[in-house]
N, C-alpha and C positions, 0 to 999 in steps of 0.2 A: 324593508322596502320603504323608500323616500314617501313625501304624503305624494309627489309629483307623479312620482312610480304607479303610486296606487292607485290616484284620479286616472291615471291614462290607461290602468289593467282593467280598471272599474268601466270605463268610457268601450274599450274595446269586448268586455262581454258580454255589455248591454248589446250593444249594435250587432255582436255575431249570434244575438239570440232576439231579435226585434220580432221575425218570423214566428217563431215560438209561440212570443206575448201575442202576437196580432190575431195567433189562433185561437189562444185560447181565449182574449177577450172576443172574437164572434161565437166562439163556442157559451160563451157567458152569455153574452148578447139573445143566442137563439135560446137558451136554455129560458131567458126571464120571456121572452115572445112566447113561446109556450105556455110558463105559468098566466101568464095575461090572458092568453084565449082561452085556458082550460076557468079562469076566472070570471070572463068575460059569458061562456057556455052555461057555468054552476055558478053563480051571483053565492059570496060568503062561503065558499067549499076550503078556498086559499088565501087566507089573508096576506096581505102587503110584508107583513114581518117576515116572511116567511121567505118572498122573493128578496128583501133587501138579506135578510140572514144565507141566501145559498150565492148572491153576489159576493159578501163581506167573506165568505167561507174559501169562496173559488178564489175569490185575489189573493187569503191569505195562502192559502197551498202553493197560490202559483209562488209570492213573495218566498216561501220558505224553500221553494224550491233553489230558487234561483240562489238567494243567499246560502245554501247548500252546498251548491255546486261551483259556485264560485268562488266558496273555502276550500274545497275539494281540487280546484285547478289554477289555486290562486300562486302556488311555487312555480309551478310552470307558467304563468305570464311571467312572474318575476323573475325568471331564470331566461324567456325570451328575449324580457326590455333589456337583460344586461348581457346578451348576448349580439344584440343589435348595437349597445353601446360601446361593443369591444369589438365591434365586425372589422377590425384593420388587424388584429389578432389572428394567428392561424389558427391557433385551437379553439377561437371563440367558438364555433359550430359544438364540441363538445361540455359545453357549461349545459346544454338543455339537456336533462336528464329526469325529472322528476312529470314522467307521462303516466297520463291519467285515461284518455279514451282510445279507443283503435285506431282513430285518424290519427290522432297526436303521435302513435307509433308507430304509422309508417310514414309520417313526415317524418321523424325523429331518425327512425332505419335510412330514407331519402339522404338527406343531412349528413349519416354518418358512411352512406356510402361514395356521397360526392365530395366529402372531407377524404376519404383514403383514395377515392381518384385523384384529387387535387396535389393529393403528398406526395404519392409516385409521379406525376407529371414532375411535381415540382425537384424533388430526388433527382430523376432523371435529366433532369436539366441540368440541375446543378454537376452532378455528374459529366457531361456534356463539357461544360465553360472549363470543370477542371482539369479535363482528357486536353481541351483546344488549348488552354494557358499553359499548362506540362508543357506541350507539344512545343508550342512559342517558344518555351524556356529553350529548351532543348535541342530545337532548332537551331537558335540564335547562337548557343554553345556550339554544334557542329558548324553553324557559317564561320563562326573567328577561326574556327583549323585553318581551312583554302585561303582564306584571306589574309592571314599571317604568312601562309607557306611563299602567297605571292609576292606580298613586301618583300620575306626572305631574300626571294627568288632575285627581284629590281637589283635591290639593296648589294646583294652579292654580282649582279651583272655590271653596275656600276662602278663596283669597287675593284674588279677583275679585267674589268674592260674589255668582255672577250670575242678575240678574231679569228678564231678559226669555226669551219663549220661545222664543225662537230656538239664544240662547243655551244654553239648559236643554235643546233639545231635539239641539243639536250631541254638547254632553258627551256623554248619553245613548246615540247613536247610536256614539261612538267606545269610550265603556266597555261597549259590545254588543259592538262590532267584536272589539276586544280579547279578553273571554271567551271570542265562540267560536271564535277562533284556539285558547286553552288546552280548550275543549272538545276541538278536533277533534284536537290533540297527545293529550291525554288519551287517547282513543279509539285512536290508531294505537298508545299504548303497551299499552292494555290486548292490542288484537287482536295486536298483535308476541307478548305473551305468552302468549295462550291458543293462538298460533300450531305452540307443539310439541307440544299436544295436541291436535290436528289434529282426531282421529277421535273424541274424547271431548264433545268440542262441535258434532256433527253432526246436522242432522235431512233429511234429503232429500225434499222433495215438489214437488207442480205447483204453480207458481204464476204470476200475472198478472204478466208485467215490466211492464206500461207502468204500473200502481198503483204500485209500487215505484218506481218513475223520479219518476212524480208526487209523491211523500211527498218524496221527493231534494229535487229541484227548490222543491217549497216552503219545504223546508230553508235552500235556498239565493237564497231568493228576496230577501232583501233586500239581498244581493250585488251578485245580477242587475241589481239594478234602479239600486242605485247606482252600477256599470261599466257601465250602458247595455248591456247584454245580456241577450236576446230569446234563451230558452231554447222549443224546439219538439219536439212528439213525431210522430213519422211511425209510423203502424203499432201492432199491437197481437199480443203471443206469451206462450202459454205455456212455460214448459221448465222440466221436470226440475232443482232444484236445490238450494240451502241458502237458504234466506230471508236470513236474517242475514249470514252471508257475501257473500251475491252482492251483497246492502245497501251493503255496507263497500265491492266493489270499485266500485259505480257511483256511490258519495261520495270514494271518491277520482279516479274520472276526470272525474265533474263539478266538482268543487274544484282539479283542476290546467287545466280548459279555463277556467275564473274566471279562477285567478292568471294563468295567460298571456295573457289575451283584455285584462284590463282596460289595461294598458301602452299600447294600439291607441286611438288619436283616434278618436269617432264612436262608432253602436249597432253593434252587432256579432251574428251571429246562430250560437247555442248550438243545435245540431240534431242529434237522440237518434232515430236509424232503427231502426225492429224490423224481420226481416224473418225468415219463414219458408218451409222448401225440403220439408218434409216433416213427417211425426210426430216429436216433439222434434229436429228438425235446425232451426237457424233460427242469426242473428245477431244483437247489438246493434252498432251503432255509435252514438261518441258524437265528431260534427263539431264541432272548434271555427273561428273566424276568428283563432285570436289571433297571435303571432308566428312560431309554429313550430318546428321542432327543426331544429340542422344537423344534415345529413347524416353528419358525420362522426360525432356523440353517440348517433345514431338505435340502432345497436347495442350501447349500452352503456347504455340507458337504465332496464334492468330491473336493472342491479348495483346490487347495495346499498350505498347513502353517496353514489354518483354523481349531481351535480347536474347539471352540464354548461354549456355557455355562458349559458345562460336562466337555469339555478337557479343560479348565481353572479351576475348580475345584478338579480335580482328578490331576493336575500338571504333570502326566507324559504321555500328548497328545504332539505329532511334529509336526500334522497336515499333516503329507506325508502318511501314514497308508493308508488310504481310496484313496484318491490320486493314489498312485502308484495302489491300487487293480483294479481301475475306468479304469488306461490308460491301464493296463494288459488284462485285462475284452474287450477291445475296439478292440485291434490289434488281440485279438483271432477270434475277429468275436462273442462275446459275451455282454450279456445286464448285469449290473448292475444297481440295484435298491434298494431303500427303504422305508420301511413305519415302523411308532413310533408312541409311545404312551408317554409324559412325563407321569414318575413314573412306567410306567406299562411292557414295554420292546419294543423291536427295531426287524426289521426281514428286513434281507436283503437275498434278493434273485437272482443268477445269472439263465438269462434264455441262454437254449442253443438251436440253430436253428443249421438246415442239411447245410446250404448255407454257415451259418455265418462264417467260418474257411476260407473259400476260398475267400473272400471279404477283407484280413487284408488290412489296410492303410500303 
């Protein structure tokens, strides 16, 4: 320890003990008051040596106390001031170690349990920026696909110059296609990012699912119609929920029952069951016929980035799809689920409970 160090360990356990000394010098104080009047009562009983000897006695105890105790707790100031000198350090909070009384260990406990709160936060975050940066990356990769295929697209229209309208009406159709792939990337990155402000972009009320499904579905009707898939609504529910949210999770389970269904020879049938058990308690499922999930992927399919044996095959999986529908599905106070069949189809279904809206995390 520096002399700097030790003047200022010295300076501070004076001052955290001034109370102490204050007592015991009026304890000293009444002790000689005493000897005075029992002097003053028996004239020659107590001589004077006698008071200044139980003063000189009491300071020295008190003096040897203190220099005791302050040899006693003098690593732990030392291990404070140089914990305070390192405070831009994360693990400075662990340099204090060397405690000495019951308070010292449970500030010292305090300390080390707002040090492993601070590192999960901070973990977690970090975590966080690397999910959003991936994501960026990854993104940015799937946008160069549509946007080349469009160049392509000019590139060969101008070079072909074409007049019939077949031709004209091909292009067309693939420079659609193309856009709304970049639309609907578009859209997962915005909702990826308004996704940490969860509770700031909320509005919660009743409303009609099967309208909401219906506006989907036309969305994606020209899809449909191009993969030969026969999209159907069973049932009709209200429930409790975010318009816009629940929007986003029923476009992405309708746009992952497309991409997997269209791979499959023949029409295929896309089938969206409402079904309800109660006052806001009810379900959506949305049945596809398309390929299906293996079994082994089934559990893994809510991680984020994770494509799996399908979304490495079909090449245009990000893996954040299901992801983002999973933590939407969560903060609503809703269940997302699923069960599959390789080859045969996939049926994911959101349950919705009366409570579950009022629970968000």
């Amino acid at each position: 320890m520096s002399r700097s160090e030790l003047g200022i360990s010295i300076v501070l356990f004076i001052k955290d003990r001034l109370l102490y000394m204050l007592s015991i010098v009026v304890i000293i104080g009444l002790g000689c008051s005493v000897y005075f009047l029992e002097q003053k009562r028996y004239p020659g009983l107590i001589e004077s040596g006698t008071i200044i000897y139980f003063v000189i006695l009491a300071l020295s105890v008190l003096g040897v106390w203190l220099v005791l105790d302050y040899v006693r707790q003098r690593y732990y100031f030392k291990q404070v001031i140089e914990a305070l000198r390192r405070s831009d350090e994360l693990n400075s909070a662990t340099i204090v170690h060397s405690i000495v009384t019951e308070e010292q260990k449970l500030v010292s406990s305090l300390l080390q349990e707002q040090h492993r709160a601070y590192l999960n936060e901070l973990n977690k975050y970090r975590r966080q920026q690397e999910l959003h940066n991936h994501f960026v990356l990854q993104w940015v990769h799937h946008m160069k696909t549509p946007v080349s295929v469009v160049d392509l697209l000019m590139q060969e229209a101008v070079h072909q110059q074409p007049t019939t309208e077949h031709v004209v009406k091909s292009l067309i159709d693939s420079v659609q296609e193309e856009t709304e792939r970049m639309t609907r990337g578009l859209d997962m990155m915005l909702y990826t990012a308004r996704l940490d402000k969860f509770e700031l972009d909320l509005h919660v009320r009743r409303i009609a699912l099967h309208e909401k499904i219906r506006g989907a579905i036309n969305e994606n009707k020209r899809l449909c119609i191009k993969n030969a898939i026969f999209p159907r609504i069973e049932g009709e529910a209200w429930m409790e929920t975010d318009e816009k949210w629940i929007l986003f999770v029923i476009n992405q389970l309708i746009g992952n029952a497309i991409k997997y269904s269209k791979g499959k020879q023949g029409s295929k049938l896309l089938l969206i069951r409402l079904t309800t058990q109660g006052e806001g308690i009810g379900k959506l499922e949305v049945i596809d016929q398309g390929i299906g999930i293996a079994s082994h992927d089934l559990s893994r399919i809510f991680d984020p980035f994770f494509t799996g044996e399908n979304g490495r095959t079909t090449g245009e999986s990000t893996g954040m799809g299901l992801y983002l529908a999973k933590q939407v599905c969560s903060r609503l106070g809703h269940r997302l689920t699923v069960s599959s069949e390789l080859g045969t189809g996939t049926t994911f279904t959101i349950h919705f409970e009366p409570s579950g809206i009022h629970v968000m995390d």
